[in-house]
Jmol script that loads the backbone (N, CA, C; Angstrom):
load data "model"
ATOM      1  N   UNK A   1       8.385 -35.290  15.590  1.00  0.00           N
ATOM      2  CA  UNK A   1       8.155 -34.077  16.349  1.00  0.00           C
ATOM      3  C   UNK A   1       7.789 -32.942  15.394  1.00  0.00           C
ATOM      4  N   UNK A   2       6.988 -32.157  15.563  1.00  0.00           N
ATOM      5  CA  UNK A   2       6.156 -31.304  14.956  1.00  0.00           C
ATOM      6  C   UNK A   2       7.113 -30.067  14.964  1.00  0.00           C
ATOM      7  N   UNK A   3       7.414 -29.304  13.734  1.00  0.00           N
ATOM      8  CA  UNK A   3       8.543 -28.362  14.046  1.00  0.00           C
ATOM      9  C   UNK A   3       7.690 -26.909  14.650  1.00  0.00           C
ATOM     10  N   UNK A   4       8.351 -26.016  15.379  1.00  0.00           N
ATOM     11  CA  UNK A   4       7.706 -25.257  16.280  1.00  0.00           C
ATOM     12  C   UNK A   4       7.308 -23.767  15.227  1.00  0.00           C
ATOM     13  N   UNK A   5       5.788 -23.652  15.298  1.00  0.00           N
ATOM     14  CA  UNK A   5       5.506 -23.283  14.216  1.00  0.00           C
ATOM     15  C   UNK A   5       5.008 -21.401  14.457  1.00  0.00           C
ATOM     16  N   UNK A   6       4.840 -21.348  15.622  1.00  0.00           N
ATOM     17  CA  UNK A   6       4.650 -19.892  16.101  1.00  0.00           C
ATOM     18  C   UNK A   6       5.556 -19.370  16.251  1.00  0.00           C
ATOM     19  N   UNK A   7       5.466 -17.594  15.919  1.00  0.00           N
ATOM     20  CA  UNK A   7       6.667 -16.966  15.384  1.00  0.00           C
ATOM     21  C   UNK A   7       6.039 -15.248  16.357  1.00  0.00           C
ATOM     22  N   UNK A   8       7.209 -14.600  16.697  1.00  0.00           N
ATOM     23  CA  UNK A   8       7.261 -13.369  16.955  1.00  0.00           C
ATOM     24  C   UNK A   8       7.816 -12.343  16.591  1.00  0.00           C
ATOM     25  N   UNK A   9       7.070 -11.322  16.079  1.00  0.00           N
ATOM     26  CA  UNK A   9       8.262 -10.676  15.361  1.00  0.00           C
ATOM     27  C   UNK A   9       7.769  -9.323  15.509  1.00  0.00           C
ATOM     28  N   UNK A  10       8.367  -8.277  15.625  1.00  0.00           N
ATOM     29  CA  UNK A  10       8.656  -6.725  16.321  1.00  0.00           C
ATOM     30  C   UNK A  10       9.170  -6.292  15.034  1.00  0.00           C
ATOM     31  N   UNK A  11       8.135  -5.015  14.483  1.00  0.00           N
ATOM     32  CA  UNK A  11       8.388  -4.336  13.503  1.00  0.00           C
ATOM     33  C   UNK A  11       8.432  -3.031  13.691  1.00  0.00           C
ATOM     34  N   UNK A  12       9.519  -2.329  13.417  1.00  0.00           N
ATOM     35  CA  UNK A  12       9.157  -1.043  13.113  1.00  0.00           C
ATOM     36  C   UNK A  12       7.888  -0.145  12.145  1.00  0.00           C
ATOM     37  N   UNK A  13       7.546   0.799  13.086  1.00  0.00           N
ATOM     38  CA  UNK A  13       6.071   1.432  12.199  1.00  0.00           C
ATOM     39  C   UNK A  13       6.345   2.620  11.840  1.00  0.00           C
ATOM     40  N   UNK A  14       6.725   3.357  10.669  1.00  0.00           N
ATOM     41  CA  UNK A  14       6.511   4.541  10.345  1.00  0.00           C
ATOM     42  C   UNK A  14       5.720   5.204   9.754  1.00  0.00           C
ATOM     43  N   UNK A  15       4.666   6.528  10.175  1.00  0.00           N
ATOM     44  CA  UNK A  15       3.755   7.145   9.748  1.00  0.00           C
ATOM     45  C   UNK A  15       2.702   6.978  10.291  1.00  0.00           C
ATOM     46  N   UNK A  16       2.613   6.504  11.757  1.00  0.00           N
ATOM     47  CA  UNK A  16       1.673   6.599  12.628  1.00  0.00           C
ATOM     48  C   UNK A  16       1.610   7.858  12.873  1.00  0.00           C
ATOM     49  N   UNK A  17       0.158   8.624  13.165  1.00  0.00           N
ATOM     50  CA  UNK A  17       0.400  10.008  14.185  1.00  0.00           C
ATOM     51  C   UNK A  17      -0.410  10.398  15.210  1.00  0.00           C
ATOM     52  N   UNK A  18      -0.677   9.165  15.929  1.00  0.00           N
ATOM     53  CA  UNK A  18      -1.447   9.070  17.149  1.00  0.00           C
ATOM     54  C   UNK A  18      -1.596   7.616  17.544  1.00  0.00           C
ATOM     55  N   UNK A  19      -1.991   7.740  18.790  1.00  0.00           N
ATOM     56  CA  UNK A  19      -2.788   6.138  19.143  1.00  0.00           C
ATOM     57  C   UNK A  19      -3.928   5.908  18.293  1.00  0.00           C
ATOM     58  N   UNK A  20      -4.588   6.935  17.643  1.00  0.00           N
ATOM     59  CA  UNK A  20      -5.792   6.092  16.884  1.00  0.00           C
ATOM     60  C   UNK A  20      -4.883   5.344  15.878  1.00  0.00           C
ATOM     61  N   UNK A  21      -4.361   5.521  15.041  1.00  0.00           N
ATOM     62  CA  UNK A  21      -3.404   5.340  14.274  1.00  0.00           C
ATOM     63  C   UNK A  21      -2.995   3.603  14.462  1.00  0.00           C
ATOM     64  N   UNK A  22      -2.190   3.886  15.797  1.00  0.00           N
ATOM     65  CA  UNK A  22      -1.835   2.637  16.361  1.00  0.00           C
ATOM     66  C   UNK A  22      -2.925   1.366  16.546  1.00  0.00           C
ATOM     67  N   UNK A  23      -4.087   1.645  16.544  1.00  0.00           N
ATOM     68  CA  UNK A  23      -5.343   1.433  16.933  1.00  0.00           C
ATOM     69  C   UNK A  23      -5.817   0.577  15.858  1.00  0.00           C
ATOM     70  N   UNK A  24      -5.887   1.065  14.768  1.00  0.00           N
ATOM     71  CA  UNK A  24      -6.288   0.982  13.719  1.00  0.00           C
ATOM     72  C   UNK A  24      -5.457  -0.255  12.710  1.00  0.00           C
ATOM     73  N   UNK A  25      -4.084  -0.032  13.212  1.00  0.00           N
ATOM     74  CA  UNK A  25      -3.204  -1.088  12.821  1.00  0.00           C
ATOM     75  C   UNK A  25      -3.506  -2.132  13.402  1.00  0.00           C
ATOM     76  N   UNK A  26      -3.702  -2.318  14.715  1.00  0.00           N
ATOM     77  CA  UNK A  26      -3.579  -3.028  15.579  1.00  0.00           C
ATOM     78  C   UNK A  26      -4.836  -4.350  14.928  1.00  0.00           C
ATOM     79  N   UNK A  27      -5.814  -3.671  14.964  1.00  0.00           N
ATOM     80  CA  UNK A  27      -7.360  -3.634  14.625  1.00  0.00           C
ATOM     81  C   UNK A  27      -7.588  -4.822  13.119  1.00  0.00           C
ATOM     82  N   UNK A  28      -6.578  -4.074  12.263  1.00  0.00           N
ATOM     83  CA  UNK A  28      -6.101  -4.538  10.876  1.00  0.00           C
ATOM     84  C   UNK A  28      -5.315  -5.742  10.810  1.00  0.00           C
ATOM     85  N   UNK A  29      -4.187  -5.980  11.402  1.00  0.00           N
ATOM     86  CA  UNK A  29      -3.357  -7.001  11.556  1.00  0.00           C
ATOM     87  C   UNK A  29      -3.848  -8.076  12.460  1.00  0.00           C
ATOM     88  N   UNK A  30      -4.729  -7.817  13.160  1.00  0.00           N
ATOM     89  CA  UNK A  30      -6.010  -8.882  14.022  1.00  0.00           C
ATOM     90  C   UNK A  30      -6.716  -9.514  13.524  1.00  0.00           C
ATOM     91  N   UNK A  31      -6.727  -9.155  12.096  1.00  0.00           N
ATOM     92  CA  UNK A  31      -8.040  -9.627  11.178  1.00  0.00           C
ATOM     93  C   UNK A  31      -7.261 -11.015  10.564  1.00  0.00           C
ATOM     94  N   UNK A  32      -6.040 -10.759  10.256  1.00  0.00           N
ATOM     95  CA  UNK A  32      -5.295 -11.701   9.358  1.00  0.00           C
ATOM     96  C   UNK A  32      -4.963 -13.002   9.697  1.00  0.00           C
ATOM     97  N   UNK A  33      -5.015 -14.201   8.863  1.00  0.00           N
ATOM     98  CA  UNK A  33      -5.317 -15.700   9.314  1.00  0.00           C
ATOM     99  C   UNK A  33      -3.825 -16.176   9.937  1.00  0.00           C
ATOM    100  N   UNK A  34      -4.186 -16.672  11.115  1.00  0.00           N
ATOM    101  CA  UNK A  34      -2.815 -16.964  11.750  1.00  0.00           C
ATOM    102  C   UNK A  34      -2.493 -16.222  12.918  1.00  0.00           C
ATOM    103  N   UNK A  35      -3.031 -15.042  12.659  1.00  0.00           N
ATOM    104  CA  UNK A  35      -2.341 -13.824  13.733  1.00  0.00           C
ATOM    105  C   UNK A  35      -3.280 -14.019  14.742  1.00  0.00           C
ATOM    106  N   UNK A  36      -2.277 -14.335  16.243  1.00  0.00           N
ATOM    107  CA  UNK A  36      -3.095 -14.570  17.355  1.00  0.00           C
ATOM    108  C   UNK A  36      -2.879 -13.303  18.445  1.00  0.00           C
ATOM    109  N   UNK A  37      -2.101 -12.770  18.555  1.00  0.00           N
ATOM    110  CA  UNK A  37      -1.684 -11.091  19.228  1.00  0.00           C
ATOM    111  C   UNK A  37      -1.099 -10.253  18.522  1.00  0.00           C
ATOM    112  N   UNK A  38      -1.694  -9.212  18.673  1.00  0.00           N
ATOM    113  CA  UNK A  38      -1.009  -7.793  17.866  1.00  0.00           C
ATOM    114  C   UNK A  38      -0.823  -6.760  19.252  1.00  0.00           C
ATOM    115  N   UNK A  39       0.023  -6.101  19.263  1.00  0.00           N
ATOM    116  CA  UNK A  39       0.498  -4.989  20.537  1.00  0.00           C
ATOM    117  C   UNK A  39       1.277  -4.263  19.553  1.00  0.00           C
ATOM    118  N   UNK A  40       0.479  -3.078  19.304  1.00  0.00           N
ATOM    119  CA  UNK A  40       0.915  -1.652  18.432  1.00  0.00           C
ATOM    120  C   UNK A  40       1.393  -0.532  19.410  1.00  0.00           C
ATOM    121  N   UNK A  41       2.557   0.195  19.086  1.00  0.00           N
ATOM    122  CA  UNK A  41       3.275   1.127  20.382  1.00  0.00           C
ATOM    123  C   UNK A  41       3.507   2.205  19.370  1.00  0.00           C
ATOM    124  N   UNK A  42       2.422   3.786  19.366  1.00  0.00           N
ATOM    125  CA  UNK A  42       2.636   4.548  18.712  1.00  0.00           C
ATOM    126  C   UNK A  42       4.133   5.822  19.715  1.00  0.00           C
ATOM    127  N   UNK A  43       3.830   4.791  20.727  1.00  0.00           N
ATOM    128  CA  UNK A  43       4.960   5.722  21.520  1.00  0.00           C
ATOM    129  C   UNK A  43       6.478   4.959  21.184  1.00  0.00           C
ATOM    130  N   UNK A  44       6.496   3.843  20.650  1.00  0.00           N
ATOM    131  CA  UNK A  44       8.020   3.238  20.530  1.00  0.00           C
ATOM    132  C   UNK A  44       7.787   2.930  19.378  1.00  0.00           C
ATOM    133  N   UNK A  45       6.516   3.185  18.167  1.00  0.00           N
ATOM    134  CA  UNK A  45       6.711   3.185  16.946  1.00  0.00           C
ATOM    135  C   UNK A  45       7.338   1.548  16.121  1.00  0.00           C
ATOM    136  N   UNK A  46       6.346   1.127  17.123  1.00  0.00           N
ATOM    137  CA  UNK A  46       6.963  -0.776  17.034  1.00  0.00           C
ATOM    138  C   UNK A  46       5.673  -1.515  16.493  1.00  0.00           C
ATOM    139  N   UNK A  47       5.606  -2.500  16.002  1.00  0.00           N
ATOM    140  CA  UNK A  47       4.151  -3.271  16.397  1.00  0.00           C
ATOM    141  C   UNK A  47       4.871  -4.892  16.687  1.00  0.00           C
ATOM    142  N   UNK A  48       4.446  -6.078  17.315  1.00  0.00           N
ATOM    143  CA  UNK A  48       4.898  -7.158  17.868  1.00  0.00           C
ATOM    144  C   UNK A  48       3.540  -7.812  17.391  1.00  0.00           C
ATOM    145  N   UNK A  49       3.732  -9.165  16.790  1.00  0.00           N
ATOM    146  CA  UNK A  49       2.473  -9.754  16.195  1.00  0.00           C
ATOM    147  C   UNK A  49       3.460 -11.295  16.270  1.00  0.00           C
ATOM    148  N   UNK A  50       2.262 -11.967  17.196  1.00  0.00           N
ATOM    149  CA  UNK A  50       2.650 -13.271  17.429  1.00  0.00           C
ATOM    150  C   UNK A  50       1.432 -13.765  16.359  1.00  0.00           C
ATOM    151  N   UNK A  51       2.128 -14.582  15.441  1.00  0.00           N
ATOM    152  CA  UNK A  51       1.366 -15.485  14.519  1.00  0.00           C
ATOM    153  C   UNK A  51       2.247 -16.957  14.184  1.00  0.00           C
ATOM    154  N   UNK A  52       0.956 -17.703  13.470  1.00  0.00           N
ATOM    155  CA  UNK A  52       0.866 -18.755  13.035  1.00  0.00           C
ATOM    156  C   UNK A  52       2.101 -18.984  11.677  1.00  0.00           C
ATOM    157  N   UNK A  53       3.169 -19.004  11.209  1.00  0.00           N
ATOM    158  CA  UNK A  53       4.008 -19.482  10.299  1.00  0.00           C
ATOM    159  C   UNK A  53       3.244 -20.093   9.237  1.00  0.00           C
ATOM    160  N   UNK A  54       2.129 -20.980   9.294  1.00  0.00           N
ATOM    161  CA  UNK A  54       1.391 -22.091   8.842  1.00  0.00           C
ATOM    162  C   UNK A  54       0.514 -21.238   7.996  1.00  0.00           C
ATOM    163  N   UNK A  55      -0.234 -19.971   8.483  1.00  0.00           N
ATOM    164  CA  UNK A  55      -1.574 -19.063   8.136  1.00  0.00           C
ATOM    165  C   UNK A  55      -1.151 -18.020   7.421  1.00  0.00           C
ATOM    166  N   UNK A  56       0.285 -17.363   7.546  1.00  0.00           N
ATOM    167  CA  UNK A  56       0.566 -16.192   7.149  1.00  0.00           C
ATOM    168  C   UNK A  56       1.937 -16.518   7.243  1.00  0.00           C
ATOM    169  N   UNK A  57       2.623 -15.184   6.012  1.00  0.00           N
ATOM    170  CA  UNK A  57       4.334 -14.961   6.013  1.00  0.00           C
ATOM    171  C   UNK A  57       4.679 -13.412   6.846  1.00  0.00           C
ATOM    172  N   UNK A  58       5.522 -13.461   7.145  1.00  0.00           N
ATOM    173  CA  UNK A  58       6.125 -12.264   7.490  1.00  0.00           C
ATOM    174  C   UNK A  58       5.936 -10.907   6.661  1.00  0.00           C
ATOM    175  N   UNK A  59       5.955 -11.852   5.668  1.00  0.00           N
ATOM    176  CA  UNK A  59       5.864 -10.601   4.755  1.00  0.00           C
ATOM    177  C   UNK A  59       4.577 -10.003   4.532  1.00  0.00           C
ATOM    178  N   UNK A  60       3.609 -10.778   4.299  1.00  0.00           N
ATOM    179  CA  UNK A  60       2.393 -10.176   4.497  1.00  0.00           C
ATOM    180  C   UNK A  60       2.058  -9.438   5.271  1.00  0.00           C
ATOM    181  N   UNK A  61       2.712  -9.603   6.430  1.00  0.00           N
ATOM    182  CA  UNK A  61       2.407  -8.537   8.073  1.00  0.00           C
ATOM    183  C   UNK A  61       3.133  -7.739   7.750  1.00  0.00           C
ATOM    184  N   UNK A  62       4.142  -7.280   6.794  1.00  0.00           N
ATOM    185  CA  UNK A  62       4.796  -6.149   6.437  1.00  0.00           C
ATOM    186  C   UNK A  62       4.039  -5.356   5.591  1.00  0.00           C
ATOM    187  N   UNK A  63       3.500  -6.215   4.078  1.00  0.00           N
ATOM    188  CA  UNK A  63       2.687  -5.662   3.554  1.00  0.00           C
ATOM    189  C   UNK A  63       1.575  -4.575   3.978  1.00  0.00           C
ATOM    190  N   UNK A  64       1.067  -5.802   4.907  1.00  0.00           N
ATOM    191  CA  UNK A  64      -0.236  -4.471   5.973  1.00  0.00           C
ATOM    192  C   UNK A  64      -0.275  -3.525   6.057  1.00  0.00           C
ATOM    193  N   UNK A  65       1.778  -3.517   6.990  1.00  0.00           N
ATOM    194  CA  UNK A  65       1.879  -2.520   7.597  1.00  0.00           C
ATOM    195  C   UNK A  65       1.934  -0.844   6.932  1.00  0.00           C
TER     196      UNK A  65
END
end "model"
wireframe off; spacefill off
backbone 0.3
color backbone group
């Protein structure tokens, strides 16, 4: 059995200062191998990025950020 390899994870964002902002992250972290949804919230200052375990680390999506 194939171990379950998609991951979700909800980050805090600080130093957004608008939806373009949010936008732009969003935009950025879309680009990266693995990452199949990004949902950036300059109003709850969150971002949620469902990716691939296999393509990318966590940490890299921190890096980005």
């Amino acid at each position: 059995m194939e171990e379950h390899q998609q991951q979700t994870v909800t980050l805090a964002v600080e130093g957004m200062h608008c939806d373009g902002c949010a936008g732009k992250l969003r935009a950025r972290l879309a680009t990266l191998p693995g990452v199949h949804e990004v949902a950036v919230s300059f109003a709850e200052r969150r971002a949620r990025i469902f990716y691939d375990r296999r393509a990318t680390e966590e940490g890299r999506l921190i890096d980005e950020i």
